[in-house]
C-alpha positions, 0 to 999 in steps of 0.5 A: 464491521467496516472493510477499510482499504489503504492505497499505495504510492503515487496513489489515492483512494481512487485506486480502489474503485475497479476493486470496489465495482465487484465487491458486493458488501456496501460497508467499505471504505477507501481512505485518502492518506495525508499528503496523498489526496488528503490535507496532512495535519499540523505538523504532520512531517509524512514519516512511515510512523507518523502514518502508522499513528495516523491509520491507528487514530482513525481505526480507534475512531471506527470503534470495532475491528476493520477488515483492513487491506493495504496495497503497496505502502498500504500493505506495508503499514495496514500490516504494521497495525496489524502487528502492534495493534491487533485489536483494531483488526479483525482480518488483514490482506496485503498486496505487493509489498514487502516487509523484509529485512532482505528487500531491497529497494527498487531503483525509483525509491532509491532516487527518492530516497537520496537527498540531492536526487530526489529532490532533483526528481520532483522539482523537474518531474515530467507529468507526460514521462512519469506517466510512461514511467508507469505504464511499463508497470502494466498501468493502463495510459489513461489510469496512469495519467489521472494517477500523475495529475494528482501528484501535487507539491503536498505529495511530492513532499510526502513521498520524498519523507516516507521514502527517506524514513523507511529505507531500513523499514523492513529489519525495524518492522518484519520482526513484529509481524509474529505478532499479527493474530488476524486471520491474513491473505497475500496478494501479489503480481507474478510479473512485478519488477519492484517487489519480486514474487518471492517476497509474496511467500516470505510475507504470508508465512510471516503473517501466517496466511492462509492464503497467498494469492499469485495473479498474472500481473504487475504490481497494480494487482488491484487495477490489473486484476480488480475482479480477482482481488475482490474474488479473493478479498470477499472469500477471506473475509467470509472464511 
């Protein structure tokens, strides 16, 4: 059975390659959402649902259970998946991503979100600024720069619409996590201004972690701390 990592936004699978290094199973995947490095199929309107469904037809494909991690949005749908589809999932682990009726967006989804602003935002997005933008996050220059040529139309556009479909996405979504049976970890960023570290508690008991793993980093745990999270990734899968 495959381990199959999702990242977040404004990611690709490349996120996952420092995590990877350290990982000593061969049979992972790092998947490429539509829109997100990856074309967006016909019709594919970029809605939190739309990739849910998207994430369920591709783990049917696989034909067994997944070990299925998430980062950021990645967190946020692998942990819907896990909820309404617990068959495809044979363990699940989060990262710095809430699913909370009591989470409040941060102030660039909530640019994102509205219809004027954020459109202005990505019609005159500064690559060189927006890079900058991340690196307060803690994202090293250089990654944030690679992360910032890869933000093309196809993922503005698909950020502005999951954005725009997910502004109450934690009260239609936190009451299902009661229905995650697959053995959880949490993984989280002390220092991460987006999602405060008390989300990272309010997740795993919602989940029922046995774990929830606090590093000393930002939000990008899975490129500030690779080494870490494929400590901990490796030991939740062997348990």
């Amino acid at each position: 059975m495959p381990a199959v990592l999702i990242h977040g936004v404004p990611d690709t699978h490349r996120v996952w390659d420092g995590v990877r290094q350290h990982l000593s199973r061969s049979d992972v995947e790092a998947w490429d959402l539509p829109g997100f490095g990856a074309p967006r199929p016909q019709g594919f309107d970029s809605t939190k649902e739309e990739y849910v469904d998207w994430l369920i037809d591709r783990l049917e494909q696989v034909g067994e259970p997944v070990d299925l991690v998430g980062h950021d949005w990645g967190c946020i749908l692998t942990a819907r998946v896990a909820s309404i589809r617990p068959d495809l999932v044979r363990t699940w682990a989060g990262s710095s991503a809430p699913v909370s009726a009591q989470y409040g967006w941060h102030p660039l989804a909530k640019i994102w979100q509205d219809p004027v602003d954020g459109d202005r935002f990505m019609n005159e997005l500064d690559p060189a600024s927006f890079a900058k933008d991340l690196s307060k996050l803690d994202v090293p220059a250089d990654v944030a720069e690679e992360m910032v040529r890869r933000v093309d139309g196809s993922m503005r556009d698909s950020i502005l619409k999951l954005y725009r479909s997910a502004v109450t996405v934690g009260a239609e979504w936190e009451p299902e996590l009661a229905n995650v049976s697959a053995p959880c970890l949490v993984l989280w960023g002390t220092l991460d201004p987006a999602c405060p570290i008390a989300f990272a508690d309010e997740l795993g008991e919602a989940v029922r972690a046995s774990r929830v793993v606090k590093l000393d980093c930002s939000h990008w745990t899975l490129i500030q701390k690779p080494a870490e999270v494929a400590a901990a990734l490796e030991a939740h899968w062997n348990a």
